[in-house]
N, C-alpha and C positions, 0 to 999 in steps of 0.2 A: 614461515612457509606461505606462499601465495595460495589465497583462496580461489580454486576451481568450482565451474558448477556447469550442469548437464547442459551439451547442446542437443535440441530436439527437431523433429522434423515437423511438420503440417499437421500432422498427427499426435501431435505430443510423444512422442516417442523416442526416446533418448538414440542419439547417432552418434555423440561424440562427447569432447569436453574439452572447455576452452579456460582460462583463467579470467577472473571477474574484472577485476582492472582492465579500463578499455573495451568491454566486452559492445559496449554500445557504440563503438568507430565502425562498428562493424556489420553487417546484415543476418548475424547469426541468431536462429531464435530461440529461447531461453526462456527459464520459469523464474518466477518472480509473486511476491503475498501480497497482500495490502488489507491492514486490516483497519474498518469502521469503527473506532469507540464512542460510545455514547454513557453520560451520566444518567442516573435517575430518574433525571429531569427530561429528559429525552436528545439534550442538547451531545452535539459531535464534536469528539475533539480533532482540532487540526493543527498542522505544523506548519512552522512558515519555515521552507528549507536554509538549510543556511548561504551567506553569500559566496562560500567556500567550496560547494558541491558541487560535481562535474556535470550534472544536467540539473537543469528550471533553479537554479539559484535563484533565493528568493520568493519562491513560489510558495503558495499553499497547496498541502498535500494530505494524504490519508495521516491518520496519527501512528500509524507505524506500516512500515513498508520494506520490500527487500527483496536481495537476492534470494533463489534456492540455491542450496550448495549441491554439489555433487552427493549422487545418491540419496540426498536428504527428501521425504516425503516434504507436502506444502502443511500439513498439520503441523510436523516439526520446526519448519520455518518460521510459521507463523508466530507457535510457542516463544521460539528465539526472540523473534526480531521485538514482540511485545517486551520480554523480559532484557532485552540489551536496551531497548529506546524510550521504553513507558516505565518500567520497573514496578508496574501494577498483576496483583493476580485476577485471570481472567477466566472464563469458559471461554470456547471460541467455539463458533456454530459457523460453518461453512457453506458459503450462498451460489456460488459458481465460478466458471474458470470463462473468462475473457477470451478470446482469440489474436492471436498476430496481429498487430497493425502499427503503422506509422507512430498513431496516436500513443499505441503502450511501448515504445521501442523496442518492438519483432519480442515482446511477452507476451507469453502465455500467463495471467493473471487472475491468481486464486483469490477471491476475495471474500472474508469472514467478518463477522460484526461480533464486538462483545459490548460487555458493559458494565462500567466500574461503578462504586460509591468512594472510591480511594482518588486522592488525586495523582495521575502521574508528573513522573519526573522529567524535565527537560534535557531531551539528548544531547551530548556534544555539540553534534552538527546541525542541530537547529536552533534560529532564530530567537523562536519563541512558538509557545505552545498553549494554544487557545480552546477554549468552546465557544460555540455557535448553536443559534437555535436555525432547524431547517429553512423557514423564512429570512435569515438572515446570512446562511450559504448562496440561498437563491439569489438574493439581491446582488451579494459578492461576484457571483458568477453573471450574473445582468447587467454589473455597473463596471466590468472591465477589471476586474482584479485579478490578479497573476495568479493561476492555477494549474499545476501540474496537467497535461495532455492524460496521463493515465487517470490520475483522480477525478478530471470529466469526464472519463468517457463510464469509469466504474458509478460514478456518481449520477447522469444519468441514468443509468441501467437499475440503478437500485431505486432514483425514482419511480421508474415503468413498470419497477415488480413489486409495488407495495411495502417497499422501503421497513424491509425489517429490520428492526433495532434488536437489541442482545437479550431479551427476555424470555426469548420462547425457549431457552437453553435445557 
């Protein structure tokens, strides 16, 4: 069965529903998670997408990310997409919800931080799945490295607000 998931207006407000395949050929705007993991240590983990995925192939991206499905809250989402991509258990502490834009492909973008001592597992569809210490995302994103439009724009924003990590859970 194709997965469908909520179309929303300006407001976030569900108006309709469209199936997920394809849904970004399209100007429909839609919900979407992206969640920050961080070690111990304080270091992020990131994904390098795979070269197989229909946007930013190859890019570096949140350590887990995804659609919302129809009806699905973005806690649930989040839950999911952690446990299909990371296969770590987590708290998730929810930081805020992004707005429409070019940058996030017309999502509305929940984004939570957690924080493991487990290591996760490498998803299908990615690459390869790394940590970074903050000064070492900065540099990536200074020196020209491929990164997802949505995980800079979430990623600045979480610099500007005091870049909470997963501890205050």
């Amino acid at each position: 069965m194709e997965e469908m998931i909520d179309i929303v207006d300006e407001n976030n407000r569900v108006i309709g529903e469209a199936p997920r395949k394809g849904i970004h050929k399209t100007d429909k705007m839609h919900r979407a998670v992206h969640i920050f993991l961080f070690d111990k240590s304080g270091r992020m983990w990131l994904e390098l997408r795979s070269a197989d995925t229909d946007t930013f192939p190859l890019h570096y991206n949140s350590a887990a990310a995804g659609h919302v499905s129809k009806g699905e809250s973005t806690l649930n989402a989040a839950i999911r997409e952690v446990d299909e991509e990371l296969g770590v258990p987590v708290k998730l502490k929810m930081l805020y919800t992004q707005t429409p834009s070019e940058a996030t492909a017309n999502e509305f973008i929940t984004l939570y931080v957690a924080m493991t001592d487990k290591e996760p597992r490498k998803h299908e569809m990615t690459e390869k799945l790394e940590r970074f210490t903050i000064p070492e995302v900065d540099k990536m994103i200074s020196s020209g490295v491929k990164v997802a439009p949505s995980f800079l724009t979430l990623y600045k924003w979480w610099k500007e607000n005091g870049m909470v990590k997963g501890e205050e859970q």
